[in-house]
FIVEXBA-681406 format. One record per residue (C-alpha): residue number from 1; residue in three letters; x, y, z. Coordinates in steps of 0.5 Angstrom, whole numbers. Layout:
<recs>
   resi   resn      xx      yy      zz
    NUM    Ala       X       Y       Z
...
</recs>
This chain:
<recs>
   resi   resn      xx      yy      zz
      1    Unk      75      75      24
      2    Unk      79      69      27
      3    Unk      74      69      33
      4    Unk      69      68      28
      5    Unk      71      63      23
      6    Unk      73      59      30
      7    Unk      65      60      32
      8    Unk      63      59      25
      9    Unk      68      52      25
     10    Unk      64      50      31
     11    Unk      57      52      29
     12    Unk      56      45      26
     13    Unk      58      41      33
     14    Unk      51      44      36
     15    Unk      46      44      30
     16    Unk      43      37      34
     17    Unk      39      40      40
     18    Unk      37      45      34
     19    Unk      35      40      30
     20    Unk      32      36      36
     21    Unk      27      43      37
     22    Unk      26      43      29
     23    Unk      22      36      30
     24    Unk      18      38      36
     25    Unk      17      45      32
     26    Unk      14      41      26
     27    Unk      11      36      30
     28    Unk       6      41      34
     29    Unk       5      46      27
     30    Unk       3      40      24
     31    Unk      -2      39      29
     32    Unk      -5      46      30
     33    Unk      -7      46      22
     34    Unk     -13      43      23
     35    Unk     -18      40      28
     36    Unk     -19      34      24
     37    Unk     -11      33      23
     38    Unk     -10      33      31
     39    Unk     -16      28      32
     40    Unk     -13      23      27
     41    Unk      -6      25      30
     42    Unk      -8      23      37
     43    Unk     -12      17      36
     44    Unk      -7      14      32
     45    Unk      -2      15      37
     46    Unk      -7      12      42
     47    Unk      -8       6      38
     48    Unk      -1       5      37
     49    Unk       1       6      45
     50    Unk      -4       2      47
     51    Unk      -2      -4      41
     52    Unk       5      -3      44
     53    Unk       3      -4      50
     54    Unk      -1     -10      50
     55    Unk       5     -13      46
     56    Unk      10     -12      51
     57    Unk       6     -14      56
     58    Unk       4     -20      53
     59    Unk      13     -21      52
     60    Unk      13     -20      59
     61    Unk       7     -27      60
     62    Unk      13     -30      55
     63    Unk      18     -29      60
     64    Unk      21     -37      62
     65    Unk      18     -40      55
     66    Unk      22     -45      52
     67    Unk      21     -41      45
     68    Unk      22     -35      48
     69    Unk      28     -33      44
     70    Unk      24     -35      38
     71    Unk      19     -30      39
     72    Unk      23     -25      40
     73    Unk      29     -25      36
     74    Unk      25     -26      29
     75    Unk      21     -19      33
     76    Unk      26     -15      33
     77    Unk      28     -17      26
     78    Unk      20     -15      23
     79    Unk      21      -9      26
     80    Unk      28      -7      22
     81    Unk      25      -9      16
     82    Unk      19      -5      17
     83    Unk      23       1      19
     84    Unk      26      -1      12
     85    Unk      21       0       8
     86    Unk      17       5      11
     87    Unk      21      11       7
     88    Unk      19       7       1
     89    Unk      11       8       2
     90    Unk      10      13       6
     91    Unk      16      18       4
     92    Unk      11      25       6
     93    Unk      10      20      13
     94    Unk      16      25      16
     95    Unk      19      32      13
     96    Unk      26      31      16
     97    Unk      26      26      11
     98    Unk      28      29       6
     99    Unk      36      32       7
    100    Unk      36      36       0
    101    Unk      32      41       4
    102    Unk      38      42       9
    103    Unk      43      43       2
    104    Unk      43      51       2
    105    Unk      45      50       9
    106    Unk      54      51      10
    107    Unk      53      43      14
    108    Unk      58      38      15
    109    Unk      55      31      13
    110    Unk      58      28      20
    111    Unk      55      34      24
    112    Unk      48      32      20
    113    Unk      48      25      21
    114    Unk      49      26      28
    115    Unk      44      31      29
    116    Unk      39      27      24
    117    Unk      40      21      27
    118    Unk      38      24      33
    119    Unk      32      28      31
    120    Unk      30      21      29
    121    Unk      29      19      36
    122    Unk      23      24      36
    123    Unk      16      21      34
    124    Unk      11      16      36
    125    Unk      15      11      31
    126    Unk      21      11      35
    127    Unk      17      10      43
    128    Unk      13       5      39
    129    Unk      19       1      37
    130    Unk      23       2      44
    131    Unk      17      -1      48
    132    Unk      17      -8      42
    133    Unk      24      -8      44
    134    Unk      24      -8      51
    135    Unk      18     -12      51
    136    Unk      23     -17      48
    137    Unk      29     -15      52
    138    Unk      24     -18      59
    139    Unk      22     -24      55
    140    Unk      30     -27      54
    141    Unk      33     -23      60
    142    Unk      35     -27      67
    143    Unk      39     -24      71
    144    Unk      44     -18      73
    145    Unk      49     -19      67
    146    Unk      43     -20      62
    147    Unk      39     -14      64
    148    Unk      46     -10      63
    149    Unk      47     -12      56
    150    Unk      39     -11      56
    151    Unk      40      -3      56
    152    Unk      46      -3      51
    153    Unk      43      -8      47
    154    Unk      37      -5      46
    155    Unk      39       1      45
    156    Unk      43      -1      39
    157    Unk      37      -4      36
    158    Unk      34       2      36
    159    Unk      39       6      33
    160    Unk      40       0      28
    161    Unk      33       1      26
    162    Unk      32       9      25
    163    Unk      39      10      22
    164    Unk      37       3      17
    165    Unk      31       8      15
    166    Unk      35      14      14
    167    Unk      40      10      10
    168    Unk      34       7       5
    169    Unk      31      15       5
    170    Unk      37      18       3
    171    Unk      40      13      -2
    172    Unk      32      14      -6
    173    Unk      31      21      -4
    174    Unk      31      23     -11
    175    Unk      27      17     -14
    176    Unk      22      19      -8
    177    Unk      21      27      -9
    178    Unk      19      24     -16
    179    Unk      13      22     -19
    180    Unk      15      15     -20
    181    Unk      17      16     -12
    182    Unk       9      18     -11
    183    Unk       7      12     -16
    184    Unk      11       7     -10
    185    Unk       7      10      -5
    186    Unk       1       7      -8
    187    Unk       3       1      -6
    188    Unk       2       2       1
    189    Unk      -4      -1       1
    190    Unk      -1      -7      -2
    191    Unk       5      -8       2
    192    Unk      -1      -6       9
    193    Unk      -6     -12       5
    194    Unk      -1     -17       3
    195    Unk       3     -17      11
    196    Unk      -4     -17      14
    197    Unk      -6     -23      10
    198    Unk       1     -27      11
    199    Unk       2     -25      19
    200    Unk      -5     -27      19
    201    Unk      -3     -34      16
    202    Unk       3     -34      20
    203    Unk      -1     -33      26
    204    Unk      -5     -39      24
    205    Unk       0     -44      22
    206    Unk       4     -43      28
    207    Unk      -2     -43      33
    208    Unk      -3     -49      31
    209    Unk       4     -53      29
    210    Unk       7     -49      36
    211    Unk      12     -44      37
    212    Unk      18     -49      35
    213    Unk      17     -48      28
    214    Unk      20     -41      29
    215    Unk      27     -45      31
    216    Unk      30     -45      25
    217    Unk      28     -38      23
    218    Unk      32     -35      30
    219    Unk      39     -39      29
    220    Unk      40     -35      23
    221    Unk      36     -28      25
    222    Unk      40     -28      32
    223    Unk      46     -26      27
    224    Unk      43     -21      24
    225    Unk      43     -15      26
    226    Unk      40     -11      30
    227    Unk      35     -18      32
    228    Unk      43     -21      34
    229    Unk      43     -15      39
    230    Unk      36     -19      42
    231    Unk      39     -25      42
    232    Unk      46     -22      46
    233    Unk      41     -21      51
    234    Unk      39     -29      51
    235    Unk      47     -30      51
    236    Unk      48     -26      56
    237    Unk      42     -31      61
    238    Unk      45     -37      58
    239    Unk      52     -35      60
    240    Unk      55     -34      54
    241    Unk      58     -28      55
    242    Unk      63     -28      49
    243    Unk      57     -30      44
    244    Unk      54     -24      47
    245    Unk      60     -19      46
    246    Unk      60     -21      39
    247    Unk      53     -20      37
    248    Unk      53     -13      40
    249    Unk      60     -11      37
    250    Unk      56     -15      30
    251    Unk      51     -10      31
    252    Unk      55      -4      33
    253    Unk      59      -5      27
    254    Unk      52      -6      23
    255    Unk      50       1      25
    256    Unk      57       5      23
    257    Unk      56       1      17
    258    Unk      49       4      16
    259    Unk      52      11      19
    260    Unk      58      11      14
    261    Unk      53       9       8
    262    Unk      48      15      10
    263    Unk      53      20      11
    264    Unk      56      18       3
    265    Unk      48      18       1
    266    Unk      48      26       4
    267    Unk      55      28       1
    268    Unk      52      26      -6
    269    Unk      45      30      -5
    270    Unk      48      36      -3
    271    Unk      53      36      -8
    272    Unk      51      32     -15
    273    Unk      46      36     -19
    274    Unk      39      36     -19
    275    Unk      36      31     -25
    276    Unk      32      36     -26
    277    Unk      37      42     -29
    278    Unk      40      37     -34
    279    Unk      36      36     -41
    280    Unk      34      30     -42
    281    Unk      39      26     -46
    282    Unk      38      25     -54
    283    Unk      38      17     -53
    284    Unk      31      19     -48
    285    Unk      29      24     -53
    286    Unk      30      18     -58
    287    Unk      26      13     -53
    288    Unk      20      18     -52
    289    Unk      20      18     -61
    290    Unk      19      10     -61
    291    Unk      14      11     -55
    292    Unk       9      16     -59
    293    Unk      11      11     -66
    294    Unk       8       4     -63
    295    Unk       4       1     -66
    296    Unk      -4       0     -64
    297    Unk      -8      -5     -62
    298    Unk     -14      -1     -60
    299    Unk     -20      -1     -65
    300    Unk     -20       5     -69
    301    Unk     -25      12     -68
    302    Unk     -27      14     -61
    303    Unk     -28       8     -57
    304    Unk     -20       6     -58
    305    Unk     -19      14     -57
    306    Unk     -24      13     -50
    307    Unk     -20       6     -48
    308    Unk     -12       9     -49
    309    Unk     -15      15     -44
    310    Unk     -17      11     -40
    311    Unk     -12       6     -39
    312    Unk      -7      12     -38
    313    Unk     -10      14     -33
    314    Unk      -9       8     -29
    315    Unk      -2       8     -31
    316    Unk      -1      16     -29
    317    Unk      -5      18     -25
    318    Unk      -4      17     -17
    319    Unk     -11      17     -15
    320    Unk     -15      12     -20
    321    Unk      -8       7     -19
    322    Unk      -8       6     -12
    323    Unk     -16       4     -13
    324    Unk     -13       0     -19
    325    Unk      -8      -3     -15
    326    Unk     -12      -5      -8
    327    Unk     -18      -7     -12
    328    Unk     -12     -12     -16
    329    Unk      -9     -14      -9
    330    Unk     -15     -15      -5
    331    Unk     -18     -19     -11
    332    Unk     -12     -24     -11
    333    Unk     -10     -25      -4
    334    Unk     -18     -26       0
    335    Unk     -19     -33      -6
    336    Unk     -12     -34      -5
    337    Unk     -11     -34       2
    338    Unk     -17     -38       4
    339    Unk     -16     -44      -1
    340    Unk      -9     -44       2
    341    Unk     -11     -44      10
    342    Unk     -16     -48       8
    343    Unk     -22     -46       9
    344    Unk     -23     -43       2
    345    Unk     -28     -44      -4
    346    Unk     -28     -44     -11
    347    Unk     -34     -39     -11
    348    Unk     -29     -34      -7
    349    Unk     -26     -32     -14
    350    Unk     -32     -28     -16
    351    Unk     -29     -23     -11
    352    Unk     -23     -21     -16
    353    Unk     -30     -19     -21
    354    Unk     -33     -15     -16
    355    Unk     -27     -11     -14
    356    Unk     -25      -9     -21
    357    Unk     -32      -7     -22
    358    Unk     -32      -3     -17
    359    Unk     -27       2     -22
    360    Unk     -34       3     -27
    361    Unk     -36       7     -22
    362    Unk     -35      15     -21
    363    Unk     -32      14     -28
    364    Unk     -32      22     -29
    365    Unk     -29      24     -23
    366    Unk     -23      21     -25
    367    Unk     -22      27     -30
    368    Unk     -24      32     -25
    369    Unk     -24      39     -28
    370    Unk     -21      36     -35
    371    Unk     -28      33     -36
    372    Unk     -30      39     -40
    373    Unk     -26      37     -45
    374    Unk     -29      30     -45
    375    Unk     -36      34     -45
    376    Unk     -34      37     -52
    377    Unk     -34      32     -55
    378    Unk     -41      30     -54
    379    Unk     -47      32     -57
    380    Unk     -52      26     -57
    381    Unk     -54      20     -53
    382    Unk     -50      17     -59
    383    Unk     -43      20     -57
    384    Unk     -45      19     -50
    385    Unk     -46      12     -50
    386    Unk     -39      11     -54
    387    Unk     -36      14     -48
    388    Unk     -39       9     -44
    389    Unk     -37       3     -48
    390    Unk     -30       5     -48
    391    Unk     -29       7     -41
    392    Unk     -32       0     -40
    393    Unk     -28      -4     -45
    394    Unk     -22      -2     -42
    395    Unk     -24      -4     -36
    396    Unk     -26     -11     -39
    397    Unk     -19     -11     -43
    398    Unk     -16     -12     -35
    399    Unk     -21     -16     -31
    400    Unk     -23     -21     -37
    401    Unk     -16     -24     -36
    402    Unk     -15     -23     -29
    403    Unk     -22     -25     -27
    404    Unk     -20     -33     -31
    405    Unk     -13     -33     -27
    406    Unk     -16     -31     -20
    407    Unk     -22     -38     -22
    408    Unk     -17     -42     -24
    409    Unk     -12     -41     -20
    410    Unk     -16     -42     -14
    411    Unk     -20     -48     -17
    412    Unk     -13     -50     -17
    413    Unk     -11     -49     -10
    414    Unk     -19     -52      -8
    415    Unk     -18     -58     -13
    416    Unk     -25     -56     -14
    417    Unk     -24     -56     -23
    418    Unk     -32     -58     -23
    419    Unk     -34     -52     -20
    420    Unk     -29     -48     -25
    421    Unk     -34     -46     -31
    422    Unk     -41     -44     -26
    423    Unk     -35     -40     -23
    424    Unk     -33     -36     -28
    425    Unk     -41     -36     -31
    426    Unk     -42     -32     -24
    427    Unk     -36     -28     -25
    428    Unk     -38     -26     -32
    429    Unk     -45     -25     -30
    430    Unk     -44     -20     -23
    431    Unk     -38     -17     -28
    432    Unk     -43     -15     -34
    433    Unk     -49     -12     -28
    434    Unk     -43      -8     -24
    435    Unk     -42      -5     -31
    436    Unk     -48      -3     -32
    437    Unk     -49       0     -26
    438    Unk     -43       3     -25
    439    Unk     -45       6     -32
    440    Unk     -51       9     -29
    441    Unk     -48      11     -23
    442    Unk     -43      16     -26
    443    Unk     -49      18     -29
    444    Unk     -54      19     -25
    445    Unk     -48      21     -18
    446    Unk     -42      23     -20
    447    Unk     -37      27     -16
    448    Unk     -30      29     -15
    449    Unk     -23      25     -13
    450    Unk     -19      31      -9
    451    Unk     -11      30     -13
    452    Unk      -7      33      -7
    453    Unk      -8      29       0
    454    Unk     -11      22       2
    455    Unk     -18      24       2
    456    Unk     -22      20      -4
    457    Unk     -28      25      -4
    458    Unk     -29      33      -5
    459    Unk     -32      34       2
    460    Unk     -39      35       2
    461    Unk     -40      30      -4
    462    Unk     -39      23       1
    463    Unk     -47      22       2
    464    Unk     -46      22      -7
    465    Unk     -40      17      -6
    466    Unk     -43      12      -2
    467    Unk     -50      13      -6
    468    Unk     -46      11     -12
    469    Unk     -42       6     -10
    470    Unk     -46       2      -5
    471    Unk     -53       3      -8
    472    Unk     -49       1     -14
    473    Unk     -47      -6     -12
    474    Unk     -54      -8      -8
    475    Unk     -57      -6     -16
    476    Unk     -52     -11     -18
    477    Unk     -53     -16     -14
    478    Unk     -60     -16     -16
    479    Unk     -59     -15     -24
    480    Unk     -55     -22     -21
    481    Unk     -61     -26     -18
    482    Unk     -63     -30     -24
    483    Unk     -56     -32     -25
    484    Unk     -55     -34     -18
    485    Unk     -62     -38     -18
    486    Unk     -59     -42     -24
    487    Unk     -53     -44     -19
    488    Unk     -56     -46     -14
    489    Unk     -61     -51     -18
    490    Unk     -56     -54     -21
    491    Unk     -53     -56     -14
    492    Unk     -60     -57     -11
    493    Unk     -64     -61     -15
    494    Unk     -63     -67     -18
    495    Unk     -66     -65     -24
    496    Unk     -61     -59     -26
    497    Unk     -55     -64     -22
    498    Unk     -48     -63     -28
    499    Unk     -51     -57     -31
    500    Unk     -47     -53     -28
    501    Unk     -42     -52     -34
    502    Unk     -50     -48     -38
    503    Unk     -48     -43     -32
    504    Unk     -41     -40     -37
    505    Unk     -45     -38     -43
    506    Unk     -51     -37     -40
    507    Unk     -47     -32     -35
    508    Unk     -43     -29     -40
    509    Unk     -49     -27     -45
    510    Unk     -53     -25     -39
    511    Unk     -46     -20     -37
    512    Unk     -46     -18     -44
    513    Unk     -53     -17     -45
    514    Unk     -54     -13     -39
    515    Unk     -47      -8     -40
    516    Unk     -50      -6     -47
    517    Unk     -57      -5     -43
    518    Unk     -54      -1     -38
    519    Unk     -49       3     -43
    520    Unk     -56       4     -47
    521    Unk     -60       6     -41
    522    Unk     -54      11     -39
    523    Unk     -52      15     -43
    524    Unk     -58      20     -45
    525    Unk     -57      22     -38
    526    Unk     -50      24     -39
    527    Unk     -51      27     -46
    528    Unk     -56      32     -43
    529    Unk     -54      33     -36
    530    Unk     -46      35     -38
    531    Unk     -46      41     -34
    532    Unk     -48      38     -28
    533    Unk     -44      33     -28
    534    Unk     -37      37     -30
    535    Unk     -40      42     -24
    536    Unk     -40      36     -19
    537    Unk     -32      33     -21
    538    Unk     -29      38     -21
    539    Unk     -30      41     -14
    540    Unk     -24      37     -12
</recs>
């Protein structure tokens, strides 16, 4: 009996190696489910070793530049910010992730941590990040002395970057299993499209101004950890050797920090209940009363009905506010980002148009198998068309005000004021034709958005998706032709020259005129061809 319990105490001193081969267990079943999971698996490994590669190669060109430090050390502060907040928005991206799943399991919270951060260390992240950092650690490093703290600092900021990810991943385990948690993940399409945009400009701002203008940045990160680790490497080659031992021990102590702040984060999980056992509390209960009681501000009947519908969707369901949210973004930042590098024009805020209206199109495949209640509820040509008129008003309640701010704002930017009425007529004139063509393509090639996975259409159905959305915007474009014909002569000829303002209620009557056409056009296909279309959405 006391040699059991003598055992059964040190069982969680070697649960490390045993983690360590669960990892690699999870990594090679995950591989053998699909052909098609192992060939994404490994081209994104390819491409990540080969980027990796390629910068720590360009480190090492770095070596002996005067701003050498100046690179590498914001680098390494990148880096851990990355590291941050990677298990906000892909929190499916790792499975041991998720501690809860360990909580049946008679395991100390120091033991785990240990055998976590270990387990950690495993994957194509963690290679990835160890080549950035020797690639740093080559560009900053001379001499025997700094190659020496080159192997402890680099080592540290490694650490320093996987625990700050489990230490993010354990304090918002819960808001992460949750749907709010797969709402946030929406908005890695943002946070990829926003720091692609902003490391591009980045780049153009300092290819043209010198690395120099990195200076200030690195006195202050070469404190933080775990850049300050990069930096100890730069002490070290300096000489410094006392500066050196302080940002490697202000490191260090930012990873027990980390540690010790995980390590509480575990203790809670495994001993708090779940939220989801407790009853929601009468203030809750009281809060939802008030929801349902809201006034309304969208008209009466079925066109009001559609519209609260429809706007739900984009609020609740994951798929369509993915969609919603990259379409917002992108809309914004290719106008925006432009005009601020200097090679922008007012004409580009027709893009946040184009991209909102790209979400009229498919709009049955939203409802998947639920659409057979919609279909219920229509037994004429009239019905459909009011389906329609609602689903699109919706769509215009957003992109109306937002397509105005992205013009003006970006009118702004250009100090191009005089182009703002033709630009806006164009916006309106290209909005009201890609209605009517998405109208006309959930009609006439409707299919399924799968709920589980990434995958945005059924399989089988892709030649569907893009007949409809490509078809859609070329049948668009020349719905537009006599509104651009009118652009152009207003800026060609002399006799159309300061007629440019005709453009915005020309372009805002075209754009209703042919929404309510195309609505018209569309929905005697929807009324008589309903079961087709349920069979086609809900394949997902």
């Amino acid at each position: 009996m006391n040699a059991d319990a003598m055992n059964a105490g040190r069982a969680p001193e070697g649960i490390t190696p045993v983690l360590v081969r669960l990892k690699l267990s999870l990594l090679r079943n995950g591989l053998r489910q699909s052909g098609g999971r192992r060939a994404a698996y490994l081209t994104s490994a390819v491409f990540a070793l080969l980027f990796a590669a390629f910068q720590l190669l360009g480190f090492a060109f770095l070596r002996g530049h005067a701003h050498a430090v100046s690179v590498a050390v914001p680098s390494a502060a990148v880096l851990a910010l990355g590291w941050a907040v990677m298990p906000l928005f892909f929190p499916s991206g790792d499975e041991t992730l998720d501690p809860t799943r360990l909580v049946m399991l008679p395991l100390r919270p120091q033991p785990l941590v240990r055998a976590l951060l270990a387990a950690s260390l495993v994957g194509i992240g963690p290679l990835f990040t160890a080549l950035l950092l020797v690639g740093c650690a080559i560009s900053v490093a001379h001499g025997a002395a700094a190659y020496a703290v080159a192997v402890l600092g680099v080592a540290l900021a490694l650490l320093v970057c996987v625990a700050l990810a489990r230490a993010v991943a354990a304090a918002n385990t819960r808001l992460l299993s949750s749907r709010k948690g797969r709402d946030l993940a929406v908005l890695s399409g943002l946070v990829v499209a926003v720091g692609a945009q902003l490391v591009n400009f980045g780049a153009q701002h300092l290819g043209s101004s010198g690395l120099g203008k990195l200076d200030p940045v690195t006195s202050v990160l070469r404190w933080v950890p775990p850049a300050s680790a990069v930096d100890a490497i730069n002490s070290a080659s300096e000489g410094s050797y006392a500066v050196a031992v302080a940002q490697l021990a202000l490191t260090a102590v930012a990873l027990a920090a980390l540690l010790g702040l995980w390590s509480r984060s575990l203790t809670r999980l495994m001993t708090s209940p779940d939220s989801s056992t407790v009853q929601a509390s009468d203030a809750t209960a009281r809060k939802r009363s008030r929801d349902g009681s809201r006034p309304r501000l969208l008209p009466a009947g079925r066109t009001g009905t559609v519209m609260e519908r429809s706007l739900r969707y984009v609020l609740r369901d994951p798929k369509t506010k993915a969609s919603w949210v990259t379409s917002l973004a992108i809309g914004l930042i290719v106008p925006v980002f432009n005009a601020l590098q200097g090679t922008g024009s007012v004409y580009l805020a027709c893009f946040a148009a184009g991209m909102l209206g790209v979400q009229m199109y498919n709009q049955f495949g939203q409802d998947t198998s639920a659409f057979w209640i919609v279909a219920l509820t229509i037994s004429s040509p009239h019905d459909a068309y009011l389906e329609l008129r609602g689903r699109a008003l919706a769509l215009l309640a957003v992109t109306l005000p937002y397509a105005v701010l992205v013009t003006v704002l970006t009118a702004a930017l250009v100090g191009d004021w005089a182009q703002l009425p033709e630009v806006l007529g164009l916006s309106l004139a290209l909005l009201g034709a890609m209605l009517a063509t998405g109208a006309w393509a959930s009609a006439h090639f409707p299919y399924s958005i799968p709920q589980e996975g990434y995958k945005n259409v059924a399989p089988g159905q892709a030649g569907l998706a893009w007949i409809a959305i490509f078809g859609g915007m070329l049948g668009a474009a020349l719905l537009c032709a006599p509104v651009i014909a009118l652009a152009i002569w207003t800026n060609v000829s002399t006799t159309g020259e300061g007629l440019g303002w005709l453009l915005l209620p020309v372009g805002a009557a075209y754009g209703a005129t042919i929404t309510l056409l195309g609505l018209r056009l569309s929905a005697p296909r929807t009324a008589t061809h309903l079961p087709e279309i349920l069979t086609a959405v809900s394949k997902g």
